[in-house]
Phi, psi and omega in degrees: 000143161318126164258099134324105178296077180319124184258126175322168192243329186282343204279328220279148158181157193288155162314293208289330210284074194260358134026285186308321199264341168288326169285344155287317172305317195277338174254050188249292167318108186209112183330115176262310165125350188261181173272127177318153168275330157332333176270348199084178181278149183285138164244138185249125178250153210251153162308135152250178200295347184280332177287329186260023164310298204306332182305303205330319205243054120300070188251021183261083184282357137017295183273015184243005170288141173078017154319352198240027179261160168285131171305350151239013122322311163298295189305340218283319191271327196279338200283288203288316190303288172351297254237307194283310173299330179279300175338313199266359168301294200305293188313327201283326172306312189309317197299303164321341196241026194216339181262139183301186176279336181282344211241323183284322169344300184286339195260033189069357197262154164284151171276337187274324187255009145315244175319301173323305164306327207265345159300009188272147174273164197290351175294326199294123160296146171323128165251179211258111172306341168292138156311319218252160167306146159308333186271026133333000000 
């Protein structure tokens, strides 16, 4: 007589079903710390004097305190000065758009580049309300 070896319901798995031998490779795997030879030697490159030009037109080392902040910690006052400036944009057009044509008239502005500025949105910068230069 024959014996049929009875399998275990847990043991039964498909042809296709590779689950099991990938979970084998991986714990077949086990971290050595060194670098494979397939990547090659680490290679480490030092600055050279040409990477560190920019420093040149440093003379504040100033500018490297608090480099060790979180980046939005730094951003967070250039973030609030933006907000304050466009505020004092937005008001000084609102002020501008309120004043008549005889009074910009007497202060040199066209009433027409006058109404242009203040149509400008508050990201924009100013443009120069006058014919003639300030230095005058």
């Amino acid at each position: 007589m024959t014996q049929i070896a009875q399998q275990s319901p847990q043991t039964v798995s498909k042809k296709h079903d590779r689950t099991g031998a990938v979970q084998n490779q991986l714990r077949q795997l086990k971290p050595t710390g060194e670098r494979p030879d397939w990547l090659g030697p680490k290679l480490v490159l030092q600055p050279t004097k040409a990477d560190l030009r920019w420093l040149d037109g440093v003379t504040n080392p100033a500018v490297f305190d608090q480099l060790d902040q979180p980046w939005w910690k730094l951003a967070l006052p250039v973030l609030k000065q933006t907000v304050a400036t466009w505020k004092a944009r937005s008001d000084a057009r609102d002020a501008l758009a309120k004043v008549d044509a005889a009074t910009l008239r007497d202060a040199g502005i066209s009433p027409g580049a006058a109404a242009f500025e203040a149509s400008q949105p508050f990201w924009q910068a100013p443009v120069q309300l006058r014919d003639y230069p300030e230095a005058k």
